[in-house]
C-alpha positions as CSV (number, residue, x, y, z in Angstrom):
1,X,11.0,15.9,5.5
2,X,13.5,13.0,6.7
3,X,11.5,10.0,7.6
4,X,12.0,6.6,8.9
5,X,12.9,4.0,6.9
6,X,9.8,1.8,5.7
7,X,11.4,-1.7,7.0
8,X,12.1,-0.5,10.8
9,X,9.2,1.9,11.1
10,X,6.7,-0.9,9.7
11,X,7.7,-2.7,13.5
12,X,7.3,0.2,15.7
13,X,4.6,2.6,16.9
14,X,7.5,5.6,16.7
15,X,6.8,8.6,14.7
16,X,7.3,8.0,10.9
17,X,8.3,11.9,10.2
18,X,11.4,13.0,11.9
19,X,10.3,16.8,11.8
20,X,12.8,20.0,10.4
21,X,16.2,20.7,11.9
22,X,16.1,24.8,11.9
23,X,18.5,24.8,8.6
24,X,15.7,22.9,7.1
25,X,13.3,24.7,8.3
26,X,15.1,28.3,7.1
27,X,15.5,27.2,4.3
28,X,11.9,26.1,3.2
29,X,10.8,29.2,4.5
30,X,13.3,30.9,2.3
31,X,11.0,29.5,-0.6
32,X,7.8,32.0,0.7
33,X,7.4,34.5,-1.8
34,X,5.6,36.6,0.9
35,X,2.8,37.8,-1.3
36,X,1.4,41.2,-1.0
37,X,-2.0,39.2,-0.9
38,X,-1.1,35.7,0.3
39,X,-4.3,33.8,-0.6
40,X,-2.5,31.0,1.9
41,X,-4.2,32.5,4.5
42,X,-7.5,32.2,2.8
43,X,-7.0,28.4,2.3
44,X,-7.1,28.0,6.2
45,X,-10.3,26.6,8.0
46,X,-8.6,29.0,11.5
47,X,-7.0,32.0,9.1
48,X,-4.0,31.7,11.1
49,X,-1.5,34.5,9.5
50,X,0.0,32.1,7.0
51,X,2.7,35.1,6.0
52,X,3.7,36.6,9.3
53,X,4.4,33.2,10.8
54,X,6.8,31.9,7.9
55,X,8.3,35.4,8.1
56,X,9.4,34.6,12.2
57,X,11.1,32.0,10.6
58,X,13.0,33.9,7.8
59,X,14.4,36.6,9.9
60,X,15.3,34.2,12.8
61,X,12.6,34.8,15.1
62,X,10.9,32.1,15.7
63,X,9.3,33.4,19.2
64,X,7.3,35.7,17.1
65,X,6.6,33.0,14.8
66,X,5.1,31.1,17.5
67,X,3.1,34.0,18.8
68,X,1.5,34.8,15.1
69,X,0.6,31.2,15.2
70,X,-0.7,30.3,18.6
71,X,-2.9,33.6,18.3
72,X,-4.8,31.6,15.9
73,X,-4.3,27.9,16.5
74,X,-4.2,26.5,19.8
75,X,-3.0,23.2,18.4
76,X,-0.5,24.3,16.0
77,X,2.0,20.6,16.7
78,X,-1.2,18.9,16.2
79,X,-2.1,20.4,13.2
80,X,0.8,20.7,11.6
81,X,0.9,16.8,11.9
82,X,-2.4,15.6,10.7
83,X,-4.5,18.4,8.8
84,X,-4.4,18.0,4.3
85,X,-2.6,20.9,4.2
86,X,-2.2,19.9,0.4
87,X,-6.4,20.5,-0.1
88,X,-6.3,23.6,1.9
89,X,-3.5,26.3,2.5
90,X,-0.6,25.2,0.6
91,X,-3.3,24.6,-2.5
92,X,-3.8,28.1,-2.7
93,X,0.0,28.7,-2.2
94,X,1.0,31.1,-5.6
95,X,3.9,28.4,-5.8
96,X,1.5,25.2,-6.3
97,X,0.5,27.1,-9.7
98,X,3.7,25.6,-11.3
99,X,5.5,23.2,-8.6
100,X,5.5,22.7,-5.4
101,X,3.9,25.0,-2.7
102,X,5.8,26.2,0.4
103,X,5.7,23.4,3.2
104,X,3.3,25.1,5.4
105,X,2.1,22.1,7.4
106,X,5.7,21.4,8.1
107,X,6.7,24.7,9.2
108,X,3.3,25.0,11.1
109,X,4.9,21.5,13.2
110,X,8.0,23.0,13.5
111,X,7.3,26.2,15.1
112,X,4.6,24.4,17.8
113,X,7.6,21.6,18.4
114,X,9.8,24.6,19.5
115,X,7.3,25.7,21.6
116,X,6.5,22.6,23.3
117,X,10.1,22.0,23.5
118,X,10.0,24.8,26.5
119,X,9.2,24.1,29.5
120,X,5.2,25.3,30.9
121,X,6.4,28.8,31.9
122,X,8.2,29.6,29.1
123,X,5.6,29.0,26.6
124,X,3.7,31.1,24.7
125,X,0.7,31.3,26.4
126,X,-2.1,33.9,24.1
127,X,-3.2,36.9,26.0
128,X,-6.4,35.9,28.2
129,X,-9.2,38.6,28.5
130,X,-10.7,40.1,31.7
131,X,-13.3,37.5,33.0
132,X,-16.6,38.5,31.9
133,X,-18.6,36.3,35.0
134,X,-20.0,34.0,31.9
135,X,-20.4,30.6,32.0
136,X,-20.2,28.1,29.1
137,X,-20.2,24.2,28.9
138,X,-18.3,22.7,25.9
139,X,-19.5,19.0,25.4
140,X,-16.3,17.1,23.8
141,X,-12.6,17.4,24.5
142,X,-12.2,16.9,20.7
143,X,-10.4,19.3,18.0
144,X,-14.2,20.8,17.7
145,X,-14.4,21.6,21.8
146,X,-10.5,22.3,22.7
147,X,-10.7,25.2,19.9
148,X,-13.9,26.7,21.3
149,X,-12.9,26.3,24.8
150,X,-9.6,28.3,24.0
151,X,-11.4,30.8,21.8
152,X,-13.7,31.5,24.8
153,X,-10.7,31.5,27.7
154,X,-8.9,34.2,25.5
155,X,-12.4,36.4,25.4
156,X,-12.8,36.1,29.0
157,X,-15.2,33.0,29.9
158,X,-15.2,30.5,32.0
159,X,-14.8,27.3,30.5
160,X,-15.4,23.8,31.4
161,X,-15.6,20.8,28.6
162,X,-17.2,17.8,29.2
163,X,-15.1,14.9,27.9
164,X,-16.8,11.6,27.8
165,X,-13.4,9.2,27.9
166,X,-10.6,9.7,30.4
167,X,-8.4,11.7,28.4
168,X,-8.8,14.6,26.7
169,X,-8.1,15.4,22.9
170,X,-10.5,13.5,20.8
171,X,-9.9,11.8,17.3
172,X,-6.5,13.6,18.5
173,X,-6.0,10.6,20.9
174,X,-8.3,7.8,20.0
175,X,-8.2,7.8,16.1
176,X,-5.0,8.8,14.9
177,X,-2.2,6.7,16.2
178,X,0.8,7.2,17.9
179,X,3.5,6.8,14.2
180,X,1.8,9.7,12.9
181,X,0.6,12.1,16.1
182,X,2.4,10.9,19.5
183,X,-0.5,11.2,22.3
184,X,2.7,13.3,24.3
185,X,1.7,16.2,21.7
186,X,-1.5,15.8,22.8
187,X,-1.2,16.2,26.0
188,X,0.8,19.2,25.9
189,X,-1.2,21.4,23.7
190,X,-4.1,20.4,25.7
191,X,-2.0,21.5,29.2
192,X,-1.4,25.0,27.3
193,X,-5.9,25.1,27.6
194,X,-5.8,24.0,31.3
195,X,-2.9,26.7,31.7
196,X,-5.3,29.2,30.2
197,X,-8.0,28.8,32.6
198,X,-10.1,26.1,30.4
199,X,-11.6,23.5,33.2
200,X,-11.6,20.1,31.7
201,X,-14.0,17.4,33.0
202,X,-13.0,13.8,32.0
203,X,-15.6,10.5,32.5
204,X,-18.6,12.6,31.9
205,X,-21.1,11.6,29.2
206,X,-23.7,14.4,28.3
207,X,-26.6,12.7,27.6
208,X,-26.4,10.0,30.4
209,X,-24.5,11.9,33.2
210,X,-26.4,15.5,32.8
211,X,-29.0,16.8,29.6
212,X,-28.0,19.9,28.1
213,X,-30.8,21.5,29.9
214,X,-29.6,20.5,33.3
215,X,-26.2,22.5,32.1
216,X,-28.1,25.4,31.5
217,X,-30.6,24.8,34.5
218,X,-29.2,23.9,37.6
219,X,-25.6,23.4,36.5
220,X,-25.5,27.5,35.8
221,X,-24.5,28.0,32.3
222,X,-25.2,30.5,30.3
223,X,-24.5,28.7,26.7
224,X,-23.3,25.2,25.4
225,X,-21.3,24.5,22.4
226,X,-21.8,20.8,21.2
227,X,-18.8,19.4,19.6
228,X,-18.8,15.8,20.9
229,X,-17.9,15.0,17.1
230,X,-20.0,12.0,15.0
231,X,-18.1,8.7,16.4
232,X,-21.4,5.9,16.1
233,X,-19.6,3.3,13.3
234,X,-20.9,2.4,10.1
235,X,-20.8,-1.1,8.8
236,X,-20.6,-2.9,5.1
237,X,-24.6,-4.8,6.3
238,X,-23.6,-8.1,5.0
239,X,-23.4,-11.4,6.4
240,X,-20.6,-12.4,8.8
241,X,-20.2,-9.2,10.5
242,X,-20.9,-10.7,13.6
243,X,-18.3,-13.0,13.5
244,X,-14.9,-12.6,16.2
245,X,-12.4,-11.2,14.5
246,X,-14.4,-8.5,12.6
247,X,-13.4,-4.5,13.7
248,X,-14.7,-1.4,13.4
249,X,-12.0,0.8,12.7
250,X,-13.0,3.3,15.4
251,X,-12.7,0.1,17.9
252,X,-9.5,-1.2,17.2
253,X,-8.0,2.4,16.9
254,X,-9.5,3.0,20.4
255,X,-8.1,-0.1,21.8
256,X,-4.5,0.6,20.6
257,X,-4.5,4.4,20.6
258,X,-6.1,4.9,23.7
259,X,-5.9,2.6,25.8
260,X,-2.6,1.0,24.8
261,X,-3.5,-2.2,23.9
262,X,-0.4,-2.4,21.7
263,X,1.1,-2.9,25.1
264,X,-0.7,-5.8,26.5
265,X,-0.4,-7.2,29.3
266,X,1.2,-4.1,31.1
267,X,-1.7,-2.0,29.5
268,X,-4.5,-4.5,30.3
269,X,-6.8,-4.0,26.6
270,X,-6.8,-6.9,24.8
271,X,-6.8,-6.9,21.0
272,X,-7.0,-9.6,18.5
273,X,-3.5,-9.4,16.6
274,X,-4.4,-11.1,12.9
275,X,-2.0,-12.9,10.7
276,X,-3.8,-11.9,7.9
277,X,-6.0,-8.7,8.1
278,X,-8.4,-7.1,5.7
279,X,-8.9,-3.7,5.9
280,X,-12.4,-2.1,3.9
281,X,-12.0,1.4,2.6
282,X,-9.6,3.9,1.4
283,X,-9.8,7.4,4.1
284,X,-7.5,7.8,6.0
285,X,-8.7,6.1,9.2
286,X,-8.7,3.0,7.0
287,X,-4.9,3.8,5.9
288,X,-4.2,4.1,9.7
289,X,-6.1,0.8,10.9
290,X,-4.4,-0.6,8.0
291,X,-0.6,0.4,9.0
292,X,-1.4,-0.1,12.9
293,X,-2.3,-4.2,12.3
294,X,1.0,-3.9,10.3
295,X,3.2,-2.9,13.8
296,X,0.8,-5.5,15.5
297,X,2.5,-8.3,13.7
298,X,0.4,-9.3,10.9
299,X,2.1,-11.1,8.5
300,X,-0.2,-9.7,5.3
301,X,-2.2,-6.4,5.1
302,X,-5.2,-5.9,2.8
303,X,-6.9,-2.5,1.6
304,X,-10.0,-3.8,-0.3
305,X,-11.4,-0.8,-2.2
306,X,-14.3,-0.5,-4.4
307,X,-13.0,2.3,-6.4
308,X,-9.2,3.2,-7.2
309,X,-6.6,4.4,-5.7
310,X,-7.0,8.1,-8.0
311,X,-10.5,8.0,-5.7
312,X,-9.4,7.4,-2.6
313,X,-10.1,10.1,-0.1
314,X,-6.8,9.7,1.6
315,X,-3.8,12.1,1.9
316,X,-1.6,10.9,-1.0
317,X,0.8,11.0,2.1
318,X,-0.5,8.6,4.2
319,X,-1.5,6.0,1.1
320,X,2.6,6.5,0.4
321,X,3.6,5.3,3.4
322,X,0.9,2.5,3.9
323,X,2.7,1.1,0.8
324,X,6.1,1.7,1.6
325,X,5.1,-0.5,4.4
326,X,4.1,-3.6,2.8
327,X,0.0,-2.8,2.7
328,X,-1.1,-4.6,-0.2
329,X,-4.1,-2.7,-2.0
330,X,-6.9,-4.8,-4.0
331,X,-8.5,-2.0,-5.7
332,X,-11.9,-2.6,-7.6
333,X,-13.3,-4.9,-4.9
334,X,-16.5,-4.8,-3.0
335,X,-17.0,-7.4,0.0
336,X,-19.9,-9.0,-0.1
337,X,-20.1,-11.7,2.7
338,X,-17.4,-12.3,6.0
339,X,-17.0,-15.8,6.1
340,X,-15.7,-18.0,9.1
341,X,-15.8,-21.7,11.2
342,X,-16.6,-22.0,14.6
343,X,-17.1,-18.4,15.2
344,X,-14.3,-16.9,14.0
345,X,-13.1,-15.5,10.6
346,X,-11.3,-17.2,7.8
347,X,-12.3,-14.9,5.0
348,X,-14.2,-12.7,3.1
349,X,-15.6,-13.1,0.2
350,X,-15.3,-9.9,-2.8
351,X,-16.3,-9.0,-5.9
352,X,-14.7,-7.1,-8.5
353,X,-16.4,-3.8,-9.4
354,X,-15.9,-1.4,-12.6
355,X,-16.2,2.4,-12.6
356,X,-19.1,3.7,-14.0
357,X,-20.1,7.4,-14.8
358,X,-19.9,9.8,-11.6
359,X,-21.9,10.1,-8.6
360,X,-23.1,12.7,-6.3
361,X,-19.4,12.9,-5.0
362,X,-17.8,13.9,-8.2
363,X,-16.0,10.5,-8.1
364,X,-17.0,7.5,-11.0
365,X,-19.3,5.3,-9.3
366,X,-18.7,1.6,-9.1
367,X,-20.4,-1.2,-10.4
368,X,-20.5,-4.8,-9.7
369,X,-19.3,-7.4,-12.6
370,X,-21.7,-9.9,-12.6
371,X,-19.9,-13.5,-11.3
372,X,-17.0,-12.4,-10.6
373,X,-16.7,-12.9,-6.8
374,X,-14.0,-14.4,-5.1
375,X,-12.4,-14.8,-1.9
376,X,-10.0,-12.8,0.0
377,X,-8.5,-15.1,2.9
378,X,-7.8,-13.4,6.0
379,X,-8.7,-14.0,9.8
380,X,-9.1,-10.5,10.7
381,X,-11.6,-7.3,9.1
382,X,-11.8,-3.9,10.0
383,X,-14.2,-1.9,8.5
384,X,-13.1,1.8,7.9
385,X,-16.4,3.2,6.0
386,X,-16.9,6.8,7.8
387,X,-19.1,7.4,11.3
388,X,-22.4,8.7,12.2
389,X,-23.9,10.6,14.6
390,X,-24.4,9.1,17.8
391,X,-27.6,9.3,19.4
392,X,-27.2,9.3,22.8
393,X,-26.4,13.1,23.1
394,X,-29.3,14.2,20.8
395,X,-31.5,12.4,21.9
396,X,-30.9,14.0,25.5
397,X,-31.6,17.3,23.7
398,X,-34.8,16.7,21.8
399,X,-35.7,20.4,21.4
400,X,-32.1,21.1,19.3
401,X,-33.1,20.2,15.6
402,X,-31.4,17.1,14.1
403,X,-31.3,16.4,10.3
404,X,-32.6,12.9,8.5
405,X,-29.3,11.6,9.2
406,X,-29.2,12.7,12.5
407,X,-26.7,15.5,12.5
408,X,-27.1,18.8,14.7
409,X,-28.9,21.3,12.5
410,X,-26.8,24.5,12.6
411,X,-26.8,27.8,11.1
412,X,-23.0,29.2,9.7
413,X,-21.8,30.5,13.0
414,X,-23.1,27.5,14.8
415,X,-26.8,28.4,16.1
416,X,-28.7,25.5,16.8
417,X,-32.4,25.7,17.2
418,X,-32.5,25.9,20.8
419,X,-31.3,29.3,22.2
420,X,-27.4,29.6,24.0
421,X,-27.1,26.2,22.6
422,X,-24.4,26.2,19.4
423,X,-22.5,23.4,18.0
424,X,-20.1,22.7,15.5
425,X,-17.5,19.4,13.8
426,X,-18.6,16.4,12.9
427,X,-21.6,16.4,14.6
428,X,-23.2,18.7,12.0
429,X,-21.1,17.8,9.5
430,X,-20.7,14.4,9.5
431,X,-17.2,13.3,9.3
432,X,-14.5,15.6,8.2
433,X,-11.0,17.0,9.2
434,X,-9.8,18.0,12.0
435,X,-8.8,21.8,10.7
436,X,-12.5,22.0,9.7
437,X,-13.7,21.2,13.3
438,X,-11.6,23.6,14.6
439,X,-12.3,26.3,12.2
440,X,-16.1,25.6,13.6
441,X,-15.1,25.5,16.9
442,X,-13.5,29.0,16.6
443,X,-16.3,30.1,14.5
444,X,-19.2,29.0,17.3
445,X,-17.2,30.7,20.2
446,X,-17.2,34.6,18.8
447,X,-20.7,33.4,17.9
448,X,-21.2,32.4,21.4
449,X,-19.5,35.4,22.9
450,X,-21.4,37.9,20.7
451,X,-24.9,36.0,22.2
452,X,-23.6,36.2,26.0
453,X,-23.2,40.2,25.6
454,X,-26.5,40.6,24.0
455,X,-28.4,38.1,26.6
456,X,-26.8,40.2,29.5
């Protein structure tokens, strides 16, 4: 797919992928061997109908491509954008046996672009069933809720998410910036909900605005789906992290994703633009961070690793482009103390780390060489480690089951211990992709609509 090139797109929060033109796009769909059993399809967290959708596109009709798609995904423009398609359908593409698989991500962005390109009304919009008088409460605006919420609209509930920020969409809006998924995607797919009858509530923090028994007491509904996602930041617990200057990654992604602060003063959120930024970990939140203090000016970017980059949990993608653009990766390197003067910091100090035999992961695991630490300078750090669960909603919910990291205890369709109460994303998984939260999300609604007919 064309792309910007590295030197421009390294100064600008435009999109770095420039999308198919519909020769493109014809002719990558030309390359779908359109299998009598397309184990594609299997390789997809939401099943959308890999085959049938790629097939719209080889006869020239992409309207029915559309349709196949949105029947399954609600977020195809999204999604097509931002889910490791290479770890999930196009891996089990017959093609990736011997080269390449067919560009199913791409074609899955193209299709939802051409649909977005309409106006409202001449959308697809997927058929909505008769209203069933049911009730549910989705808590979370996130990939998690807006796939629930649409699953239940097209069975025939009424929906209403609870979103605890002033936009909907999630990790969609606050985590992934605008180069790689412009928040005018967003906003769209999420209209398509509102268009389908899904009632979204913004502002409104389950857990200190309502419990989730005053939704299903006095508020009137009959089931809850939790999917308000695992966004509580981890940190490295060594000295200096309390010093100005130091991140988390879900802060600073917040402040410039969300609420613009890449735009200051006409968006009025400050951020602290570094010269000289150090960036710990190697997903792909920390390859986004990373790239995002890049097109805030700094003049050096650092991704300080403890493993290698074969070990990185990152797309392959996103660690391509992070290079293109000038990040500079110390692999092998493990801080060990944030240094600073008068408050603020001038470095951190690392040290150098060895693989050793694997871990519980599958990956080797690393181990410190003894005196060998050294210092990285830089006035910025933004620790990009993962998330946890935040406690704020569990703890307003203390008869729903929690694990001993403090995760929602839920069954396979997304039961939680409390009756009408289901739940599903990163809040019982921990942190993961957004695909997988949908898949969940989808999952917990036919789960929820099977437990509203049989508690009528």
């Amino acid at each position: 797919m064309r792309e910007r090139d590295a030197k421009q797109r390294a100064k600008s929060f435009d999109e770095v992928n420039l999308g198919y033109s519909d020769e493109e796009a014809h002719a990558e769909a030309m390359r779908c061997l359109q299998c009598a059993n397309p184990t594609c399809i299997e390789g997809c967290p939401v099943n959308i109908d890999i085959k049938s959708f790629i097939a719209g596109i080889i006869e020239g009709d992409a309207k029915r491509g559309v349709e196949v798609l949105k029947a399954r995904n609600a977020l195809p423009s999204a999604c097509g954008r931002v889910c490791p398609q290479e770890e999930q359908c196009e891996a089990a593409c017959v093609l990736a046996r011997k080269g390449d698989p067919v560009a199913i991500g791409r074609l899955e962005r193209y299709l939802g672009d051409l649909d977005l390109a309409c106006d409202l009304e001449h959308r697809c919009r997927p058929d909505i069933g008769a209203p069933t008088g049911r009730r549910v409460a989705v808590v979370g605006a996130g990939p998690a809720g807006l796939a629930c919420a649409g699953e239940l609209a097209r069975l025939g509930h009424a929906v209403t998410v609870f979103e605890s920020l002033h936009a909907a969409g999630g990790v969609l809006l606050y985590g992934i910036p605008e180069f790689r998924l412009p928040k005018e995607i967003v906003a769209a797919e999420v209209e398509m909900l509102v268009e389908m009858g899904v009632e979204i509530v913004t502002d409104v923090v389950i857990g200190a605005t309502h419990t989730v028994d005053e939704l299903m007491g006095e508020q009137g509904f009959h089931a809850v789906f939790v999917g308000s996602g695992a966004g509580l930041p981890l940190f490295l617990g060594i000295p200096g992290e309390n010093l100005n200057g130091v991140y988390s990654a879900n802060e600073f992604l917040t402040r410039v994703n969300l609420m613009k602060a890449y735009d200051f003063p006409r968006h009025d959120t400050p951020v602290w633009r570094g010269r000289k930024v150090a960036v710990v970990g190697g997903g792909n939140v920390a390859m986004d961070a990373a790239r995002t203090a890049l097109r805030l000016g700094a003049d050096e970017v650092f991704l300080v690793y403890r493993r290698t980059e074969e070990e990185m949990p990152a797309r392959k993608e996103e660690v391509h482009h992070a290079r293109e653009e000038g990040v500079e990766f110390k692999m092998l390197c493990s801080p060990v103390e944030i240094v600073g003067r008068d408050g603020w910091v001038t470095g951190m100090v690392a040290t150098r780390m060895e693989l050793g035999e694997p871990d519980a992961s599958g990956r080797r695991a690393p181990v410190c060489v003894l005196d060998s630490d050294f210092v990285i300078e830089c006035d910025t750090v933004i620790i990009a480690l993962g998330t946890r669960a935040n406690p704020l909603l569990t703890n307003a919910a203390p008869d729903v089951e929690l694990n001993s990291r403090g995760y929602i205890v839920a069954g396979p369709d997304g039961e939680t211990s409390k009756p009408g109460v289901f739940a599903g994303g990163d809040i019982v998984t921990g942190s993961a992709t957004v695909i997988l939260a949908m898949g969940a999300g989808k999952k917990a609604a036919r789960a929820i609509d099977e437990w509203l007919a049989g508690s009528a």
